[in-house]
ChimeraX commands (.cxc) that place a marker at each C-alpha (Angstrom):
marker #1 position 0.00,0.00,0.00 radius 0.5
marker #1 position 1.70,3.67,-0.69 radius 0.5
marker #1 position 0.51,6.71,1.43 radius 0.5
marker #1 position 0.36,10.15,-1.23 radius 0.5
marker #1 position 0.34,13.55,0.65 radius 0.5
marker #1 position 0.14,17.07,-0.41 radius 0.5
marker #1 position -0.04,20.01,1.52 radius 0.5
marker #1 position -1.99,23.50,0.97 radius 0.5
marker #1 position -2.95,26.20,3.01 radius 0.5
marker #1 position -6.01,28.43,3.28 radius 0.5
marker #1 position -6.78,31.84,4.72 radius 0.5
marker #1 position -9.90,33.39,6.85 radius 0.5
marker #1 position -13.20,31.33,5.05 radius 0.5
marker #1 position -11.44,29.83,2.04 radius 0.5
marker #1 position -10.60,27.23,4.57 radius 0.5
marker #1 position -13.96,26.28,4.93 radius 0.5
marker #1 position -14.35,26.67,1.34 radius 0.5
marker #1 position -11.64,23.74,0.89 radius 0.5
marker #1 position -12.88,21.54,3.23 radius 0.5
marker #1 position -16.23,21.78,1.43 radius 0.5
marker #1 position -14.36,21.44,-2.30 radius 0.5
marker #1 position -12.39,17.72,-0.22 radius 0.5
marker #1 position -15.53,15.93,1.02 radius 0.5
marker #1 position -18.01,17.11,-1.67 radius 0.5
marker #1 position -15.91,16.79,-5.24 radius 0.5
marker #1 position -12.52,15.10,-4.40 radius 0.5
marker #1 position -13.63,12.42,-1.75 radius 0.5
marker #1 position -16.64,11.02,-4.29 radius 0.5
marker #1 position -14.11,11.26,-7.12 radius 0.5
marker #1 position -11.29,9.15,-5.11 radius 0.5
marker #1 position -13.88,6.27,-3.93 radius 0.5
marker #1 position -14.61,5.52,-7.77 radius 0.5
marker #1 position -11.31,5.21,-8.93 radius 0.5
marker #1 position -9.31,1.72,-8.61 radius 0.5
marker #1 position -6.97,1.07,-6.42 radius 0.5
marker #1 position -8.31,3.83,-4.53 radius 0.5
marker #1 position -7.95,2.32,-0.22 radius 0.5
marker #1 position -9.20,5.61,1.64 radius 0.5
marker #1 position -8.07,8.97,2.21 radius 0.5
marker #1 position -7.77,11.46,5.06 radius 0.5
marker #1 position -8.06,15.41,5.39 radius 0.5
marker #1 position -5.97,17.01,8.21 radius 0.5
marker #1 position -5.76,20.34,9.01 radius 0.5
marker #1 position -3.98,22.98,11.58 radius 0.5
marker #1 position -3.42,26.37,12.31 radius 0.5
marker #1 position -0.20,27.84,11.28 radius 0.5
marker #1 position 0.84,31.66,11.45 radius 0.5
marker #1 position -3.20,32.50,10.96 radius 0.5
marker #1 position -3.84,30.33,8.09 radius 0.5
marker #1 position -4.94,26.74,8.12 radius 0.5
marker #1 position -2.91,24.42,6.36 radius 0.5
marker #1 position -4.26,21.00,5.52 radius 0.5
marker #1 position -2.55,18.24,5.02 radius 0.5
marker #1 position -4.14,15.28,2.56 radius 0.5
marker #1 position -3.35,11.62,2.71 radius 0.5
marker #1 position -4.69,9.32,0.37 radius 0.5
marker #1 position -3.78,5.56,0.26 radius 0.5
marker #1 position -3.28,3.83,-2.65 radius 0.5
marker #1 position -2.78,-0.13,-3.31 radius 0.5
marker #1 position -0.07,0.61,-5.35 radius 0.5
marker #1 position 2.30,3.19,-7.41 radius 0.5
marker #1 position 0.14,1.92,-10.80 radius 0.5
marker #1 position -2.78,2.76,-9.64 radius 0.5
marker #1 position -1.67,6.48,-8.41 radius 0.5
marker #1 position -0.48,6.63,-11.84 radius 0.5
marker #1 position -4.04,5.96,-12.98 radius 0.5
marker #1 position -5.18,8.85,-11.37 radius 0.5
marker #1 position -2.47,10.90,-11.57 radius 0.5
marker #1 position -0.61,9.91,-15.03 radius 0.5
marker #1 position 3.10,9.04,-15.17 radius 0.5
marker #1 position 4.61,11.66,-13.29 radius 0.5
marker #1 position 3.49,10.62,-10.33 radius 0.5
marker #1 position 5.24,13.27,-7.84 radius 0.5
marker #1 position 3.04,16.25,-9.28 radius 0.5
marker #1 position 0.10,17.32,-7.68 radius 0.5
marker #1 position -3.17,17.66,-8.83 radius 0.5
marker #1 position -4.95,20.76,-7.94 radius 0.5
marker #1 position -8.07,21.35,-9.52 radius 0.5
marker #1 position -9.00,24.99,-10.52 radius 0.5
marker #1 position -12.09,25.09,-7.83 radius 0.5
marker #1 position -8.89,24.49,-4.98 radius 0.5
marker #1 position -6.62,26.66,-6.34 radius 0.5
marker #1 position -9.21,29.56,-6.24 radius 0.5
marker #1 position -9.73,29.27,-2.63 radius 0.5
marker #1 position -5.91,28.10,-1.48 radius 0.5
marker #1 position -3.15,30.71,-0.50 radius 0.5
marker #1 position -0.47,28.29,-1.40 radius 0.5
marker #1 position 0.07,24.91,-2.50 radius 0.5
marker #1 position 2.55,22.44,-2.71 radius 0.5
marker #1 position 3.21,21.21,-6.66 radius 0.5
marker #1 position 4.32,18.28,-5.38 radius 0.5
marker #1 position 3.14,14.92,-3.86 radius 0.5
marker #1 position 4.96,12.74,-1.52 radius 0.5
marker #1 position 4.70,8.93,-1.81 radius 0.5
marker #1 position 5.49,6.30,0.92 radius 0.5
marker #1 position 5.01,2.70,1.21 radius 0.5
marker #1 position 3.03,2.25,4.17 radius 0.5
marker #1 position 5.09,0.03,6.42 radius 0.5
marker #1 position 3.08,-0.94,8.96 radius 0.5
marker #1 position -1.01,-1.17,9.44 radius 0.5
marker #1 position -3.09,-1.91,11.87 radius 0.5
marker link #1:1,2 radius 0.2
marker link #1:2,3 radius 0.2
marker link #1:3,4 radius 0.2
marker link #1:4,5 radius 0.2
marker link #1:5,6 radius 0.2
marker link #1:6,7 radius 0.2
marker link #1:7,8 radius 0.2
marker link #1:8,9 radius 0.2
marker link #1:9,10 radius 0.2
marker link #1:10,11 radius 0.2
marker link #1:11,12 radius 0.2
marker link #1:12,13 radius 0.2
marker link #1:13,14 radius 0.2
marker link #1:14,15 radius 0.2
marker link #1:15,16 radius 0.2
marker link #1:16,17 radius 0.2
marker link #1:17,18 radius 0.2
marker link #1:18,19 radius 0.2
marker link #1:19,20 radius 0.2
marker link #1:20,21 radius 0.2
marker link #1:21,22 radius 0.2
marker link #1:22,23 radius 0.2
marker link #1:23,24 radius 0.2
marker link #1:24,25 radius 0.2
marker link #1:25,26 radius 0.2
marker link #1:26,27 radius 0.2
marker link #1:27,28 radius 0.2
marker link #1:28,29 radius 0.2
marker link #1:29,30 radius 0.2
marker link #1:30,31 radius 0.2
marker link #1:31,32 radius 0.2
marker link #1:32,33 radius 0.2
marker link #1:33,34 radius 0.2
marker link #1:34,35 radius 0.2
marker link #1:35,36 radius 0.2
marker link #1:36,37 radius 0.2
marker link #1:37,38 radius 0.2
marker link #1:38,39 radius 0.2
marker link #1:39,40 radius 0.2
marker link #1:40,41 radius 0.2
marker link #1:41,42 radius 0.2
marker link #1:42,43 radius 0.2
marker link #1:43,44 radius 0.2
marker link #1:44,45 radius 0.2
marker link #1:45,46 radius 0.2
marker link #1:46,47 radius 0.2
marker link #1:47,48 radius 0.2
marker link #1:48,49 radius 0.2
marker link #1:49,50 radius 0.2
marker link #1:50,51 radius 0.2
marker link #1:51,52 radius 0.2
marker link #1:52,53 radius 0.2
marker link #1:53,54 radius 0.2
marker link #1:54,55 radius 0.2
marker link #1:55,56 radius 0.2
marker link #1:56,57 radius 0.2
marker link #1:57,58 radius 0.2
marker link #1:58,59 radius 0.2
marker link #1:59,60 radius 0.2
marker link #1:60,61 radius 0.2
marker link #1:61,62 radius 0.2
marker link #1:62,63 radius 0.2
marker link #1:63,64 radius 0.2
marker link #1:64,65 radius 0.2
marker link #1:65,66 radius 0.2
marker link #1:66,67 radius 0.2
marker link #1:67,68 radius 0.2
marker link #1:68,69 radius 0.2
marker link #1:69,70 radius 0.2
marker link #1:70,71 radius 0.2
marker link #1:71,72 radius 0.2
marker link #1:72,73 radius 0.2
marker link #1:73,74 radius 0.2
marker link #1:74,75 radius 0.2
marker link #1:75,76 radius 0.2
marker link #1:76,77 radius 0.2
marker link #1:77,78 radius 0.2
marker link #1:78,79 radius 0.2
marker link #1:79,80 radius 0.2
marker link #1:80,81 radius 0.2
marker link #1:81,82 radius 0.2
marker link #1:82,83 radius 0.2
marker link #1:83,84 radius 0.2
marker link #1:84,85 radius 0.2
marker link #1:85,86 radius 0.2
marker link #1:86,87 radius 0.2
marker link #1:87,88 radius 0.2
marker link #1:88,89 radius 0.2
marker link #1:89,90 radius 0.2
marker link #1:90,91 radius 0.2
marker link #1:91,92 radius 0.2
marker link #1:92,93 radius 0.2
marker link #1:93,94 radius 0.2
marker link #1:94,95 radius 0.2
marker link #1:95,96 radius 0.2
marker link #1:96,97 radius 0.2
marker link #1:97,98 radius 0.2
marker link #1:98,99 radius 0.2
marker link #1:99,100 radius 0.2
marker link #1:100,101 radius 0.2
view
């Protein structure tokens, strides 16, 4: 199984906004996709913006490329996100999830 995470922050109600844009458009669109084993939202405040952190898990690096095409390491950040993020990373982090319980 490989964990992906991306981070992006939010200020003021955009936060809100992205939460909303996660678990209404992104969440559905994750559960129909193969491969696809879950995926987690976290979120903090950091010097007065809210940065959220997302973790999806994946059952493998094939089908991340499914969703994500062959380079796998950039980030997909649809144009409804972008609108309501401060800053975002371009990137996504992938690590083989050692350990579950």
């Amino acid at each position: 199984m490989i964990a992906r995470l991306w981070r992006g922050r939010a200020k003021g109600a955009n936060a809100a906004a992205y939460l909303r844009h996660f678990t209404e458009t992104i969440t559905p669109k994750l559960k129909a996709l193969a491969g696809h084993q879950g995926a987690w939202l976290l979120r903090r405040e950091v010097e007065g913006e809210t940065e959220f952190l997302a973790l999806t898990l994946w059952e493998s690096l094939d089908a991340i490329r499914a969703f994500a095409g062959d380079a796998v390491e950039t980030a997909i950040v649809e144009p409804q996100a972008q609108a309501v993020l401060s800053s975002f990373d371009s990137f996504a982090r992938h690590y083989e999830v050692a350990t579950k319980r």
